[in-house]
C-alpha positions as CSV (number, residue, x, y, z in Angstrom):
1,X,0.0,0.0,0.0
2,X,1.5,3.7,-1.4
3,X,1.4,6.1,1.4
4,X,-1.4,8.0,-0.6
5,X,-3.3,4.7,0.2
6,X,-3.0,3.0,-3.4
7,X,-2.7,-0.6,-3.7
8,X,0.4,-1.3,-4.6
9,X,1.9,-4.9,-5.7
10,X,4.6,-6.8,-4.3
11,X,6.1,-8.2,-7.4
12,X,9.3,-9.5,-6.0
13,X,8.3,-13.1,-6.4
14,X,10.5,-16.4,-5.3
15,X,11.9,-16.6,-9.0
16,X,13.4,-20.4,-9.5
17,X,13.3,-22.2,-12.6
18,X,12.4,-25.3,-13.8
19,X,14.0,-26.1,-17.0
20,X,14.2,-29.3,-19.3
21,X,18.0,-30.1,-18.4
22,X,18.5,-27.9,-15.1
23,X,21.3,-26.0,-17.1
24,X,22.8,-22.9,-14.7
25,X,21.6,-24.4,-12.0
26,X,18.1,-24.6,-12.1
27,X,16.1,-27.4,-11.3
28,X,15.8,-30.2,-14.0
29,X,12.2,-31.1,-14.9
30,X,11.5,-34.5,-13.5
31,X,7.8,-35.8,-13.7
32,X,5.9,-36.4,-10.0
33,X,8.7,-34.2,-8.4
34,X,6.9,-31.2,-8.2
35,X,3.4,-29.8,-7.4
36,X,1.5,-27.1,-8.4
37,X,-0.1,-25.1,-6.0
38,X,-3.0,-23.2,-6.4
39,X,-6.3,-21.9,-5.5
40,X,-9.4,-21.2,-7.4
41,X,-10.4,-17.8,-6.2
42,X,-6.9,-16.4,-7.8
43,X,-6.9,-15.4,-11.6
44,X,-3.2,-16.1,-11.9
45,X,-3.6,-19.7,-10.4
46,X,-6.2,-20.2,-12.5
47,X,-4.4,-19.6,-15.8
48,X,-1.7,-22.3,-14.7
49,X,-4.4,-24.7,-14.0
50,X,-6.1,-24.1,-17.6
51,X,-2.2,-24.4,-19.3
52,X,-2.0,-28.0,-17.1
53,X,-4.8,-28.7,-18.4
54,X,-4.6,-28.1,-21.9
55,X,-0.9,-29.8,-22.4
56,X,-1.4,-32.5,-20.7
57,X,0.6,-32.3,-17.5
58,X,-1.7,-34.1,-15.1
59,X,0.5,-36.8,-15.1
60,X,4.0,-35.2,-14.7
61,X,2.7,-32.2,-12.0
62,X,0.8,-33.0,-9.2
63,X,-1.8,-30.1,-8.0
64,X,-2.5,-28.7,-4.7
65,X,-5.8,-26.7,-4.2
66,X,-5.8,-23.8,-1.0
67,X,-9.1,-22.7,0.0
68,X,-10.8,-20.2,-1.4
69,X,-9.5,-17.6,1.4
70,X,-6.3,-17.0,3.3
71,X,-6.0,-14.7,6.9
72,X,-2.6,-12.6,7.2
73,X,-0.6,-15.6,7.3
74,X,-0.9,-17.8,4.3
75,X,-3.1,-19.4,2.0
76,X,-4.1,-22.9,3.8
77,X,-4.9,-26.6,2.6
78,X,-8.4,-26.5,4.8
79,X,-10.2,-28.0,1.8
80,X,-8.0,-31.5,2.5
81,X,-9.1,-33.9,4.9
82,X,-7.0,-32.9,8.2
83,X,-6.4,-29.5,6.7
84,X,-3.2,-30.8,5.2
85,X,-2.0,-31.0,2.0
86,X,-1.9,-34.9,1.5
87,X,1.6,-34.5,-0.8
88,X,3.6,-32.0,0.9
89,X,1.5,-32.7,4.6
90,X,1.3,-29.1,5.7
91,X,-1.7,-26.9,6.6
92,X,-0.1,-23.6,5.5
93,X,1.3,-22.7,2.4
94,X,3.7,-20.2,3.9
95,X,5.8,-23.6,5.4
96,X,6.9,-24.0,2.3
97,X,8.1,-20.7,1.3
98,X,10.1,-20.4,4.5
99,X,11.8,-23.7,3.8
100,X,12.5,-22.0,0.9
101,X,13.6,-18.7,2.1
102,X,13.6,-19.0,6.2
103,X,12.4,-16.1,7.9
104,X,10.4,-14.9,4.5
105,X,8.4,-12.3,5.2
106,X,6.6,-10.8,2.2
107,X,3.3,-12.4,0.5
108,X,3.1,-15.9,-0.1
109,X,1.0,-16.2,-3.5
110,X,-0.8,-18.4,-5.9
111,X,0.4,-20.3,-8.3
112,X,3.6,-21.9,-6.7
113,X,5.7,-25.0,-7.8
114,X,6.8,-26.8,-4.5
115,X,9.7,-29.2,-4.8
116,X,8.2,-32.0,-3.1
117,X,11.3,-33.5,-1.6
118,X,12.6,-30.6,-0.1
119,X,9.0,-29.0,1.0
120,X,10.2,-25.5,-0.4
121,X,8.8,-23.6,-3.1
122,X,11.2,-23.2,-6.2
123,X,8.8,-20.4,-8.0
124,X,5.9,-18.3,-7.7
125,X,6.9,-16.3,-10.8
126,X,3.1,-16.7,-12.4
127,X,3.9,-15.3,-16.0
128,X,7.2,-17.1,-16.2
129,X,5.4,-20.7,-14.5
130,X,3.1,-20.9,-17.4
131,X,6.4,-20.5,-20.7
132,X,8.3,-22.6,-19.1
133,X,5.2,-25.7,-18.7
134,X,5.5,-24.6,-22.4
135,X,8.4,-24.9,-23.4
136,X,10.8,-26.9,-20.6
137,X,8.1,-29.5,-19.4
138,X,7.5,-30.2,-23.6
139,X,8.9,-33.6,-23.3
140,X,5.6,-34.6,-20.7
141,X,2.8,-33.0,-23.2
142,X,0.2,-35.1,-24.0
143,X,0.0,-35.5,-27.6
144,X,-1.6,-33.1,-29.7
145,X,-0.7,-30.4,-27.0
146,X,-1.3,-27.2,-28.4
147,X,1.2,-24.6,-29.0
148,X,0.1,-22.1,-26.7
149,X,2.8,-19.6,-27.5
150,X,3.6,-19.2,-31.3
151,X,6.5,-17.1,-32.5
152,X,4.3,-15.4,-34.5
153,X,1.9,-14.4,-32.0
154,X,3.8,-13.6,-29.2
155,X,3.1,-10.0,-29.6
156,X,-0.3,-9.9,-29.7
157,X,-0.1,-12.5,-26.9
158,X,2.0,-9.9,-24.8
159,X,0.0,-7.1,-25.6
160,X,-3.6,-8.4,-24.9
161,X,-1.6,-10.0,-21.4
162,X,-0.7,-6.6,-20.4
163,X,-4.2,-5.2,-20.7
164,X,-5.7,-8.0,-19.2
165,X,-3.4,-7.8,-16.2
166,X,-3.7,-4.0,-15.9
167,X,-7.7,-3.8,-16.2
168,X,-9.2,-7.0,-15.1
169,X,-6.9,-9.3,-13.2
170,X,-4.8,-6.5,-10.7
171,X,-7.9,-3.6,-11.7
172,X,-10.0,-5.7,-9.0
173,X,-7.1,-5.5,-6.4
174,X,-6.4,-2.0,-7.2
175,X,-10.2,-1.2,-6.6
176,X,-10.9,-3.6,-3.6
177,X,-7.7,-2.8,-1.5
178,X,-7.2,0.9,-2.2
179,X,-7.8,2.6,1.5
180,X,-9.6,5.3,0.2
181,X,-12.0,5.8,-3.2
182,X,-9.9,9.0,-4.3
183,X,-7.2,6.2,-5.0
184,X,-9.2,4.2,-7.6
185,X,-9.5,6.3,-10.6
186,X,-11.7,4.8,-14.0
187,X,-10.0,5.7,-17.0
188,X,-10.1,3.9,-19.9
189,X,-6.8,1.5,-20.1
190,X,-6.7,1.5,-16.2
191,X,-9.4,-0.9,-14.7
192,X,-11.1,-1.7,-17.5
193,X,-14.1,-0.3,-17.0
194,X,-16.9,0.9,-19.9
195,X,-15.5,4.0,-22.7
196,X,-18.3,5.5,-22.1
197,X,-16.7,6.8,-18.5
198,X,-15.1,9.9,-18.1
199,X,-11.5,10.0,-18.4
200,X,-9.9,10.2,-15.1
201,X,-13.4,9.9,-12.9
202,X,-12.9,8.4,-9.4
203,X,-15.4,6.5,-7.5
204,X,-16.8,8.0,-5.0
205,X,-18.3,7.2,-1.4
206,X,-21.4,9.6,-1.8
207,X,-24.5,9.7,-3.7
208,X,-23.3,12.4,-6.1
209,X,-24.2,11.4,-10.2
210,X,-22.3,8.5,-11.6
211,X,-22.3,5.3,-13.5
212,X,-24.3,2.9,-12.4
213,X,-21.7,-0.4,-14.0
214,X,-18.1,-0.2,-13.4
215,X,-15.3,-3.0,-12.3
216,X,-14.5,-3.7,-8.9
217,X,-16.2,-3.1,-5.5
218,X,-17.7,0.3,-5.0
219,X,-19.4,2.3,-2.5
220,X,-23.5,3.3,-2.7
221,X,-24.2,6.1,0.0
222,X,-23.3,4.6,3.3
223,X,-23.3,0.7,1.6
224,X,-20.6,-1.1,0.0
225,X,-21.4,-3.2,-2.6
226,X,-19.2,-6.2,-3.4
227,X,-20.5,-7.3,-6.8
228,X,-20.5,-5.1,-9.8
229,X,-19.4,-5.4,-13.6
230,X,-17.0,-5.0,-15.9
231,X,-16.4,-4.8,-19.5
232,X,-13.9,-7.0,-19.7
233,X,-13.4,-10.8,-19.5
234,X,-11.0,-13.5,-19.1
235,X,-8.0,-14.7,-17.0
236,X,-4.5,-13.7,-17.1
């Protein structure tokens, strides 16, 4: 959070690799040694799970699904009988980013890959998780995998991303955590929200005139509402 009370986010993610041949010392794609983790409430998780999916990998990465909400601590396994993980056997995700880094202290996030053997967490590099299932877990594609990043689209691919990451998937953090409305402007390219807005209007926490459909939660005189709409779709 920006000290004007903007959500800001932590992007400094645990950044390990898993390649095809571990080359620089990263860690050597081997099937049933790792498992995803995810959850289904988080649009970035939920893009790993669609790219498993669609190549195939069910097989070669195991998957780990966190309840649908996390306290200050962690994302937690309370979905699993016990409240454990039944691979990795622990009830907080955040045991497995501190065997990875002890003493960690910033967020712990959806996706991860957990090494399973070691209980840490190589990578929770979201963008970078879903090229390298790709590219460096090819040899474990089912066949007839689809190429989900062609040269000669990889562009478009990255420009469409961006958007989609700016307006819809980080627009609805930007609008639910901001500490106050002034914070969470609606401009087109920002949170995605209908042309038809006013460049540069800001929600507002009184009844003065505004549109009625926007992205995010908003306020309505002295009642937040937590559902509204947006004119984008998709996942990121």
């Amino acid at each position: 959070m920006s000290g004007s009370g903007e959500f800001v986010r932590d992007t400094r993610y645990l950044d390990g690799r898993i390649t095809a041949d571990g080359r620089d010392g990263t860690f050597p794609v081997q099937a049933g040694r790792y498992r995803l983790v995810v959850a289904r409430a988080c649009p970035w998780a939920n893009r790993t799970m669609i790219v498993r999916r669609l190549l195939g990998l069910e097989g070669a990465l195991s998957m780990g699904i966190c309840g649908p909400e996390h306290d200050w601590r962690s994302w937690s396994f309370d979905l699993d009988p016990g409240a454990l993980d039944p691979v990795l056997g622990i009830h907080w995700l955040r045991e497995a980013y501190e065997k990875a880094l002890p003493g960690y202290e910033r967020g712990v996030t959806v996706p991860a890959i957990v090494d399973v053997p070691a209980g840490a967490v190589v990578t929770a590099d979201f963008r970078q998780i879903t090229l390298d299932l790709e590219h460096e877990w090819a040899a474990h594609h089912r066949p007839g995998a689809p190429d989900l990043y062609p040269e000669r689209l990889r562009e478009e691919i990255e420009e469409v991303s961006a958007g989609v990451y700016q307006d819809v998937n980080n627009g609805v953090y930007r609008c639910g955590f901001a500490s106050t409305q002034l914070t969470v402007p609606c401009s087109r390219g920002w949170t995605g929200c209908p042309s038809g807005w006013p460049p540069g209007a800001t929600w507002s926490a009184t009844r003065s005139p505004r549109p009625t459909s926007g992205c995010g939660p908003r306020w309505s005189g002295s009642t937040r509402s937590t559902t509204a709409t947006s004119s984008a779709t998709g996942t990121s």
